[in-house]
N, C-alpha and C positions, 0 to 999 in steps of 0.2 A: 303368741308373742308376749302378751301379759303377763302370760303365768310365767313364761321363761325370763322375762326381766323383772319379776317381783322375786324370782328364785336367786339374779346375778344382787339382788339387793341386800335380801339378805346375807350373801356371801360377804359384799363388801361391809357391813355391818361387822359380820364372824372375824373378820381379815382387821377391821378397826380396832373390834374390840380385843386382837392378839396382839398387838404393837407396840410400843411406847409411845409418849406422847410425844415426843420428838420423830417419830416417822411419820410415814405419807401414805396413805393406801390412796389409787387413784383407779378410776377404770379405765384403762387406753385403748381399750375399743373392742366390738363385740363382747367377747366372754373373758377378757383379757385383762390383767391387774396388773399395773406396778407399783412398787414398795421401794420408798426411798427412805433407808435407815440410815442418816447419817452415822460416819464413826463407830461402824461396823465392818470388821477384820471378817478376811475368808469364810473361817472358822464359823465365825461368829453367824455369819449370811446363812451357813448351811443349817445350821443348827436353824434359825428363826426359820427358814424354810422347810425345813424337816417338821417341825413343830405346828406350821400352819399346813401344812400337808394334812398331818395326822388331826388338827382340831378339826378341819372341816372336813373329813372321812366319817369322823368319829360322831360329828352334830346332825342331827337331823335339818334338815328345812320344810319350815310348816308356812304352806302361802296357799292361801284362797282354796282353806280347809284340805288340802294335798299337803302330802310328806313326802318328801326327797331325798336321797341321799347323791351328795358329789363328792368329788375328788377332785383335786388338784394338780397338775401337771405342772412344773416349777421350772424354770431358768435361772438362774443366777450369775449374778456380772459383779464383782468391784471397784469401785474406781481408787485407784492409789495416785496420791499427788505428785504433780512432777513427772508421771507417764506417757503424757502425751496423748491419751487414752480420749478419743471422742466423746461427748454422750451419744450422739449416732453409731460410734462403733463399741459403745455398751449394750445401747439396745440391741443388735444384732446379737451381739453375744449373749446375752439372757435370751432371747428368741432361738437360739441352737440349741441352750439348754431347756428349753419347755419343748424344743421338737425332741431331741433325744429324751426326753423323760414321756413322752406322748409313744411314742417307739418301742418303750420298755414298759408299756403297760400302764401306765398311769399314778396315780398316787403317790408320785414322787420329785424331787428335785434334781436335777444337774448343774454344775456349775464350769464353764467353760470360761477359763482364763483366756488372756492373750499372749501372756508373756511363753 
């Protein structure tokens, strides 16, 4: 359990240091991350998620002299103002998309709209 939550640390570390300083990387439980990039269009989400995909594919993680290598499984959700659009019914929707991207093999994003 050490070694696997020194490995989720430095991930959230890898995931800080790919963001702006205006987002959020938080861990919401077990092996599970959200990222709240305000003022981020569809587009825009897949692409950051695309990107942290591949950094943390791409980086090793070195903890208590072991090297690892992860992936990322992605969901993506946006919220557009004046939707109506829960944060409860974001999080589900970014959780469809990290099961379908967990489905499809791993190392990647999905993003499940509502509309």
């Amino acid at each position: 359990h050490q070694v696997g939550d020194a490995v989720l640390r430095e991930v959230a570390k890898l995931l800080t240091y790919n963001v702006r300083l205006a987002d959020a990387v938080a861990r919401y439980g077990g092996d599970e991350f959200a990222i709240l990039a305000p003022q981020t269009g569809k587009n825009e989400a897949m692409i950051l998620a695309n990107r942290l995909c591949r950094r943390v594919s791409e980086t090793p993680i070195r903890v208590m002299g072991l090297e690892f290598h992860v992936t990322v499984s992605g969901g993506v959700a946006v919220f557009t103002p004046k939707s109506g659009v829960t944060a409860s019914t974001l999080v589900d929707l970014a959780d469809q998309g990290m099961y379908l991207a967990k489905e499809q093999g791993g190392n990647r994003a999905f993003m499940v709209d509502w509309d």
